[in-house]
Structure formats: C-alpha cells, structure tokens
C-alpha angles and dihedrals in degrees: 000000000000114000093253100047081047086057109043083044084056099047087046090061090040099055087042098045091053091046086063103044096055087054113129114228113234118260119223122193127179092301119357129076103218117206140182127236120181133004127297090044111128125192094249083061083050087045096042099057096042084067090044096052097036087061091047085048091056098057090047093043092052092037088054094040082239153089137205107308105187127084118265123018143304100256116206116201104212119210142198100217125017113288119243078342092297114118096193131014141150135222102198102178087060098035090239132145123192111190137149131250112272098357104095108151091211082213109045093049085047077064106046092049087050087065099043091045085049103034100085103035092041087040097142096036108113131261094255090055094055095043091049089047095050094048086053097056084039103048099013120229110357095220086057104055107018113076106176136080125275119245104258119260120198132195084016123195134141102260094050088054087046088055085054088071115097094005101120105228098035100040097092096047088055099058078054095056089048096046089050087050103053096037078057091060105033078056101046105041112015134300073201099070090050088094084066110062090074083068102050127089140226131025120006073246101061093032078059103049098043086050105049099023096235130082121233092247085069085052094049100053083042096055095094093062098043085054098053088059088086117076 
C-alpha cells in the first residue's frame, strides 16, 4: 500500500473511531427511549429531558384515564436544532417524539402525548375527537381560556368537521370546533368518565354513547348552541 492511500486509511479509522466514541448512549426512563441526534448533545441533556417529559407523561396519562399501551417504549429523538424546522413533532402511530434541546412547549407536547396515550385504544374515534381531546389536555376547558367567537358553520355535522381537517383554510378553525366540542361534553357530563370509553365496546359511536351518556346525533343538533358560546 503506498504511503498516501495507508494514511488516509489511518485518519479514516481515527475520525471514525472518535465518532464513535463521542456517541451518546441512549437514556431510557419509566416510559421514553431518549435518543441523540446530532453532535453536542451529552447524556445529562438525554437525562434531563426523560424527567421533563415523564412528568409531563403523568399529567396526560391521568387527564386521558390511561397510560402507554404498546409494547416498548415512547422514543424521543432529541435535536440540536429544530428538525425539518420543526422544534418539536410527533409521529403517534410509531410512538415517536422529535423535539429540540432546550425548546419543549410544555403544551404542545401535552398535546402530542395525548395522541400517542389515545391513538391505539381509540384506534377507530375519529380524528376530531382526538384532536378535541388533545386541545383539551393542551389549553384546559375552552370556555375558560378562549375568549372570541367561533367562525360561523353552517349545515354541522360530524362528518362535515371531520372534511375541515387537512383542508388548508379551514384546518385551524377545526381544531377549534373540536376543542369547543369536547370541552361541551367534559363539562356537561363528566372529564371524569373519559377513562371509561377504552372499556366500552362496540362503534366509536356506541363507545361513545355508553360512556358519556349522549349520541353524537344530540351533539350535532346542539352544535349551534355550543358554538354561540363563544362571543
């Protein structure tokens, strides 16, 4: 081997060696994976933000009447700077949290663990109820904290909520729909009774029904009212 090709060779196996040397090992607390990605990241940064987010983890859990489900753990894949711009997302159906170093919106990731604690044992709800149900854990009662009026909707029903979701214009004021919803019901008939849909059987629908005590057809032709609220 000519002397060159031997010392690029030797610095290859430095720099890699080193790289892997300054690897932080992942930290795992009761229920989250914590992993590095990127460099400057030490393990007390890894340890720090497993107790950050467990406490987090036991107000959700208690909020929703349930824990994590799934086998495993929740990982959460820590960054430097915010990831794809982003400084903090989830990805539910794989249990998995992506959120920067010294930016956790205590909220928002109330939020996001609300849809990864509710996402396999609500599996068939629809996407307004676990949006509503994750605002609420996020913000609290609507009636408490939002004090403007609602954009108007006319003709509501469910399905048609359900349709506002990913629709550009119309998508924020949908999570708004849905937060105002479910703080209608958590109010009327009990936050406390949520705990008891997992064990009901059936639709969304009927789960629904047995838990709360009112069918979503009530809901619907009382929309009007819940909206008006709002002022």
């Amino acid at each position: 081997m000519k002397r060159p090709a031997l010392y690029v060779s030797i610095a290859f196996c430095i720099l890699l060696f080193a790289g892997t040397a300054g690897a932080v090992s992942p930290v795992e607390t009761a229920h989250f994976r914590v992993v590095a990605n990127g460099q400057g990241l030490k393990a007390q940064d890894l340890k720090d933000v497993g107790d950050s987010v467990e406490g987090i983890y036991k107000e959700v859990s208690e909020a929703v009447g349930t824990g994590y489900t799934s086998s495993g753990k929740i990982e959460i894949r820590v960054y430097v700077t915010p990831e794809n711009g982003r400084a903090l997302r989830t990805a539910a159906s794989a249990s998995t949290i992506f959120l920067t170093l010294g930016r956790i919106d205590e909220g928002v990731l109330k939020h996001e663990i609300t849809h990864i604690l509710i996402s396999k044992p609500l599996s068939t709800a629809p996407r307004w109820f676990h949006e509503g149900v994750a605002m609420y854990v996020e913000n609290g009662d609507m009636k408490k904290v939002y004090h403007k009026a609602l954009p108007d909707f006319t003709d509501f029903s469910f399905t048609r909520l359900g349709a506002k979701f990913g629709a550009g214009k119309t998508e924020q004021s949908s999570y708004l729909y849905a937060w105002a919803i479910v703080s209608y019901v958590m109010d009327t008939y009990g936050k406390d009774k949520l705990k008891d849909i997992y064990k009901q059987s059936g639709s969304f629908s009927d789960k629904f029904t047995k838990t709360f005590g009112v069918d979503l057809k009530t809901l619907e032709k009382k929309s009007g009212e819940i909206f008006a609220a709002y002022k």
